[in-house]
C-alpha positions as MATLAB code, in Angstrom:
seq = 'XXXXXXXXXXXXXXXXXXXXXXXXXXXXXXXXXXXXXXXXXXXXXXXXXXXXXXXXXXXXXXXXXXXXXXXX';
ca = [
       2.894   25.914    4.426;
       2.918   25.775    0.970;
       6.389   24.381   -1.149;
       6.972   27.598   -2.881;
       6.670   29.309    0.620;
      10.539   28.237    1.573;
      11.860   28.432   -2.233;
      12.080   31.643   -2.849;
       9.579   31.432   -5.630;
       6.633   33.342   -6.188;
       3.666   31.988   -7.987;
       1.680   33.636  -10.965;
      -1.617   34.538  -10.149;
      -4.186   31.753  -11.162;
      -6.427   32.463  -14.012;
      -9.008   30.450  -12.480;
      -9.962   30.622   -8.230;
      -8.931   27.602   -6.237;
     -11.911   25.559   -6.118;
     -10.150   22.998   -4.140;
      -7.973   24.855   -1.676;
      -7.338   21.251    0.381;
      -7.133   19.157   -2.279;
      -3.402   19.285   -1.818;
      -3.884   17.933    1.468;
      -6.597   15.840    1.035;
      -4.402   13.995   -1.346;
      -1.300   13.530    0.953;
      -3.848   11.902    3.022;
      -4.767    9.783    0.980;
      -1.268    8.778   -0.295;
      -0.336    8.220    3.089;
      -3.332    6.058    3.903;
      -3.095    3.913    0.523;
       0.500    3.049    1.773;
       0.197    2.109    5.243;
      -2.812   -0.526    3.550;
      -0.043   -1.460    1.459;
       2.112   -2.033    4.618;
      -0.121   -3.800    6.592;
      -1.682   -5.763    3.579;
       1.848   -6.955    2.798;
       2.604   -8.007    6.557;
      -0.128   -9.953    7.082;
       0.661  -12.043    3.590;
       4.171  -12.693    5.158;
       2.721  -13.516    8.855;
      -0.184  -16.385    6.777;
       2.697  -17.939    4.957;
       4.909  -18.028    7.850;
       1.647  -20.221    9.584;
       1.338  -21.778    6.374;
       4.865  -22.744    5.681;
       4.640  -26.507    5.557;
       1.220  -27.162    3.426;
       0.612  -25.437    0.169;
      -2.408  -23.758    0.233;
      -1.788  -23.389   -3.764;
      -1.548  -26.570   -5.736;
       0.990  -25.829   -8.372;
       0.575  -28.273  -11.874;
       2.334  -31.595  -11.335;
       3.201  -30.731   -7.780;
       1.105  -32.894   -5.000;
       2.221  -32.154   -1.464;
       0.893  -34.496    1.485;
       0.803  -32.792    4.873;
       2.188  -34.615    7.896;
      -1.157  -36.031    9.247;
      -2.119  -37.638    6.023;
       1.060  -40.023    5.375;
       0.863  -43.587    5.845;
];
């Protein structure tokens, strides 16, 4: 169903044929695709930092951290 089919609005008549006629749906597709990868891409950053908690995988400048194992 189209969202001028419960508006009460009537389109014009297009100048030019549909080429597309699914794009419209095609491209909810892939809007709902893109953010479900955003989903899970962002969960599974949270879940590796939540394993990676107490060793910095990234050094930051001036900043030395020594994991458990290697203390003296």
């Amino acid at each position: 169903m189209m969202w001028w089919a419960t508006s009460g609005y009537e389109p014009l008549p297009m100048a030019t044929p549909n080429i597309h006629p699914g794009l419209r749906t095609y491209r909810r597709h892939v809007y709902i695709a893109g953010g479900l990868l955003l989903i899970f891409v962002g969960l599974l950053i949270i879940y590796y930092h939540m394993g990676t908690a107490d060793t910095d995988v990234v050094q930051l400048p001036g900043y030395h951290s020594v994991p458990e194992n290697d203390k003296l």
